[in-house]
C-alpha positions in Angstrom: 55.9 -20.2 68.4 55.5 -18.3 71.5 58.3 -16.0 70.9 57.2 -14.9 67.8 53.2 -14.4 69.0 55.0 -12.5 71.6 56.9 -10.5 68.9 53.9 -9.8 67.0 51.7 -8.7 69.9 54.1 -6.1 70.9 54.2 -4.7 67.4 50.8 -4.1 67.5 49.5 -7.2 65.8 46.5 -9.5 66.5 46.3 -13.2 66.9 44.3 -15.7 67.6 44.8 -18.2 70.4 43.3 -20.5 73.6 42.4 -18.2 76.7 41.4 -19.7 79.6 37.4 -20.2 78.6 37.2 -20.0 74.7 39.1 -18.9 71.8 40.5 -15.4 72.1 40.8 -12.8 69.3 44.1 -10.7 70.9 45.6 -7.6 70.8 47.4 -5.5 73.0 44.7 -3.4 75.2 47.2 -0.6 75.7 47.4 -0.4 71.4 44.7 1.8 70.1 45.6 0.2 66.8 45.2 -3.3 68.0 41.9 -2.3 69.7 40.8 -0.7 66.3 41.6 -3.6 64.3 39.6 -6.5 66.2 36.6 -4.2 66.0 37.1 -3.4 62.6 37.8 -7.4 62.3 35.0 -8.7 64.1 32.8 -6.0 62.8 31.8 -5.4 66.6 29.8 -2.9 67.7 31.8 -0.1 68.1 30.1 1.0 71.9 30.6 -2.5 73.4 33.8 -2.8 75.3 35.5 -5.7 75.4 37.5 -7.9 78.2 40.8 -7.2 79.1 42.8 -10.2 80.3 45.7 -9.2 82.8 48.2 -10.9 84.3 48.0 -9.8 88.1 46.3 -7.4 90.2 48.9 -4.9 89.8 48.0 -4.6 85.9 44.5 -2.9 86.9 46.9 0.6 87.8 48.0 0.9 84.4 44.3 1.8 83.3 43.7 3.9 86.2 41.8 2.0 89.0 42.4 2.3 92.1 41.8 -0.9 94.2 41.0 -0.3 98.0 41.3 -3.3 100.3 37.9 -3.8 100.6 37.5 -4.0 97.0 40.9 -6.0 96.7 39.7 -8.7 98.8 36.4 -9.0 96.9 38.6 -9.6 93.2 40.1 -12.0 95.0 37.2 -14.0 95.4 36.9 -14.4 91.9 40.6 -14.6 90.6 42.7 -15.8 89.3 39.6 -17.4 87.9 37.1 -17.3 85.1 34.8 -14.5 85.7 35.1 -11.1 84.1 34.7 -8.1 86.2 33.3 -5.1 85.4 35.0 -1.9 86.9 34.9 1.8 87.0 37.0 3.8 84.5 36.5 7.6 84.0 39.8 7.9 82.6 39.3 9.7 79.2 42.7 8.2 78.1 41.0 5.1 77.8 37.9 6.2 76.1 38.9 4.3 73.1 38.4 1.4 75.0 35.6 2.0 77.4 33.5 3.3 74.5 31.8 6.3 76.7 30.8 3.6 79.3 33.0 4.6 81.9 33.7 1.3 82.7 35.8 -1.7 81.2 35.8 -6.0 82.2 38.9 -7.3 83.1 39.4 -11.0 83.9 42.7 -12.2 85.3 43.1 -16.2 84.2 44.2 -19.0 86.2 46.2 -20.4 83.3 50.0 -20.6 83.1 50.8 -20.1 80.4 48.4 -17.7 79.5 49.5 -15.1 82.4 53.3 -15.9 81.6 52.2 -14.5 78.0 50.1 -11.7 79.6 53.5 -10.5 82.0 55.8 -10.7 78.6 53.6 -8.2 76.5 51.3 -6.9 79.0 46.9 -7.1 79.3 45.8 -7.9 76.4 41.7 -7.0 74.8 40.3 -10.9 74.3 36.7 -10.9 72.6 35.6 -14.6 71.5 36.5 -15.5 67.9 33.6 -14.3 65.7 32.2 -11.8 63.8 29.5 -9.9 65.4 26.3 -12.0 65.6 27.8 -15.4 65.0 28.4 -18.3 67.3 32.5 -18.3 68.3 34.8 -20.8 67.1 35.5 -23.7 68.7 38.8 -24.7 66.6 41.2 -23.0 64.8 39.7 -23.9 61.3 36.5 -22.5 62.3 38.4 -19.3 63.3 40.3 -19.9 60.0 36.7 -19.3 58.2 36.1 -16.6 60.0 39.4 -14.1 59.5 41.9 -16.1 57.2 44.6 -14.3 56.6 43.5 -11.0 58.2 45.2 -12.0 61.4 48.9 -12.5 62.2 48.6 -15.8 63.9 46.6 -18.4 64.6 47.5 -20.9 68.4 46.1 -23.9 67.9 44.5 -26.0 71.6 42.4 -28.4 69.4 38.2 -28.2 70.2 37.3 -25.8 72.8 33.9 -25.7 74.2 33.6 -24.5 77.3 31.3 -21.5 78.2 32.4 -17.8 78.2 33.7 -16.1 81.3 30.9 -15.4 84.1 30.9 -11.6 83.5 30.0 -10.0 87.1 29.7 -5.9 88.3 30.5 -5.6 91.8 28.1 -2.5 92.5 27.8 -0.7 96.7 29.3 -4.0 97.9 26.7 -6.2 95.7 27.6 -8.5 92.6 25.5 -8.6 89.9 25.9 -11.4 87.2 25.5 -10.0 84.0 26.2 -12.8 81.9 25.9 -16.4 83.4 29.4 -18.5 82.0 31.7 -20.9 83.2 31.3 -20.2 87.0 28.0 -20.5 88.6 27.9 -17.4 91.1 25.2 -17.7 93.7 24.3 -14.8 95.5 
């Protein structure tokens, strides 16, 4: 099965499977067309971003960020792990996925086989499994009810229940929790 999801995700195609928090709705981040489908599937709205799941540090250059060791050192607090971080992009390149915020969340997972997915076909967009305004689906025939057909796989990890990601900014050397999730950040 993995071959084939991996197949699929480099065509372009969207899945759903197990990240390291909740059930994911995929695609490749670097596919505009995969981006535009999971909005157009989720019905999201169209100026939030979404999180980007990456494989290693390294992956944050291929969407322009620089990382300085000071601000290395402070990612690495946090990942691999799961918290999503919110960083700067002004790249208009990547407009279509920052939606005119300048910014975009990426989240590097501490799940194997998750990252070895994420190094074969690269970061990949990762919103939870649910149209906009509904609560996300905790098993594969919940996210069945949701999208049917209209996605090209489904990866099956049985009930998941945990919370989101802990989604965090990291602004002049301060974090800022924006979301509260899976890991309790104390200031």
């Amino acid at each position: 099965m993995e071959k084939e999801i991996v197949e699929i995700l480099k065509k372009g195609g969207v899945g759903i499977l197990p990240t390291d928090t909740i059930y994911g709705l995929v695609g490749l981040a670097l596919s505009k067309k995969a981006v535009r489908r999971i909005y157009e599937l989720r019905r999201r709205n169209s100026k939030k971003p979404m999180i980007i799941l990456i494989g290693a540090l390294a992956d944050l250059k291929l969407f322009d960020i620089k990382i300085d060791s000071r601000l290395k050192k402070q990612l690495l607090k946090f990942w691999p792990g799961k918290v999503s971080i919110i960083l700067p992009c002004r790249s208009k390149k990547f407009a279509y996925l920052h939606r005119g915020t300048k910014t975009l969340a990426f989240r590097w997972p501490n799940k194997k086989y998750l990252v070895d997915l994420l190094k074969k076909v690269g970061p990949l967009v990762a919103p939870s499994v649910n149209p906009e305004g509904m609560p996300p689906a905790q098993t594969i025939r919940q996210a069945k009810k949701y999208f049917g057909k209209r996605v090209d796989f489904y990866l099956d990890a049985g009930k998941l229940f945990q919370r989101p990601s802990t989604l965090i900014k990291i602004k002049n050397n301060q974090i800022i929790v924006l979301r509260k999730g899976a890991v309790k950040i104390e200031r």
